[in-house]
Phi, psi and omega in degrees: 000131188291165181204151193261115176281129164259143186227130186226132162111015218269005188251340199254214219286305198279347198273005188281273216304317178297322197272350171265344176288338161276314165327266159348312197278137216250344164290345196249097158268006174219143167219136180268104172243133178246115189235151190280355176207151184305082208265106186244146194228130172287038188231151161271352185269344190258135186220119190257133176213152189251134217243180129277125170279003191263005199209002164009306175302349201255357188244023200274357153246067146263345192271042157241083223233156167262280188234141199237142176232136145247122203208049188258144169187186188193158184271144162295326174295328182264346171264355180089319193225170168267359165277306187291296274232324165274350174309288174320299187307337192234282181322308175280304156354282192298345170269318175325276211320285164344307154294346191269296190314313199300310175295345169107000173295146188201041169210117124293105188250105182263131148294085167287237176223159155290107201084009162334125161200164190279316201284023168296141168260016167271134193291313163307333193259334155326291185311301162325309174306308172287352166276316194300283181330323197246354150312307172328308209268019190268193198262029181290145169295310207241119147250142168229123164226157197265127145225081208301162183257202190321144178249127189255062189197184200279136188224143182277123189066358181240076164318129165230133209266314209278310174319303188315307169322279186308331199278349158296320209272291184342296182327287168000255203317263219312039177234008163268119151329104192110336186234023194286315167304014138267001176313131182308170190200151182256149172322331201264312184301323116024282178322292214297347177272337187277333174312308225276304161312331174279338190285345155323133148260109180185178192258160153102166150287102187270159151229145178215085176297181208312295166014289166321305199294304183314330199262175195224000000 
């Protein structure tokens, strides 16, 4: 049965590459992107809306829905702080989910991180770790989170120097014993594991480390 996806984050690296890969899916017949500026798609099937993400509620049906991707995020440098950077990073993320549960949605799919953890002492992968950890407890039949290592491709207007970096260097280094889990994954492969995972059926809470991702 075809089913209507909603996609937050559907403007940055992996959420470009997911809506043209749901376009393509013979499982997706509408897919709903919620963006913060007015977003046009050469699909009749991509249905676009522009949401306040400070105010969620005043948008809830739109979140009437099968399945949600979520792949919304931000850099500490482009959000100023590492507080504006959880709002996006957490907050608004964990109010989609919370509405989506409410509303009946019912496969979640989150982009975390690779090393999500509460106990990091890096404040991103805490955070993350802690988004994961508050996801769990919403009423979704299905959760799937993704966890990618360094994400690699082209992204819009947002240089980021330490990728740019990694993305050079990374390839290398894994080709050493022991550094192979951080090898970099390009966004559209990404896309194309979160397509595939939504055609899943199951119960419960999944994880699907980087391993995972490579394979088809």
């Amino acid at each position: 049965m075809s089913k209507t996806a909603i996609v937050i984050g559907a403007t940055g690296l992996v959420g470009l590459h997911l809506v043209d890969q749901l376009i393509n899916a013979a499982h997706i017949k509408k897919v709903v992107t919620l963006t913060r500026r007015p977003v046009t798609y050469h699909s009749d099937k991509v249905i676009n809306h522009v949401v306040d993400f400070d105010n969620l509620s005043q948008y809830s049906t739109l979140f009437e829905a099968d399945i949600l991707f979520s792949s919304l995020g931000t850099t500490k440098k482009t959000a100023g702080s590492i507080e504006a950077q959880r709002q996006v990073d957490f907050d608004y993320q964990l109010s989609v989910a919370q509405l989506a549960a409410k509303m009946g949605v019912k496969h979640y799919l989150l982009v975390s991180s690779s090393g999500a953890n509460v106990q990091s002492n890096s404040a991103y992968l805490k955070m993350k770790g802690e988004l994961e950890q508050a996801i769990e407890a919403l009423s979704f039949k299905q959760i799937s989170i993704i966890q990618p290592s360094l994400l690699l491709g082209k992204r819009n207007n947002d240089f980021r120097l330490a990728e740019k970096i990694g993305s050079a260097l990374l390839p290398l280094l894994c080709v050493i014993p022991g550094l192979r889990k951080y090898r970099p994954i390009t966004g559209q492969q990404v896309a194309i594991k979160l397509s595939q995972i939504s055609q899943q059926s199951s119960k419960g809470v999944n994880y699907f480390t980087l391993d995972a991702l490579f394979e088809h």
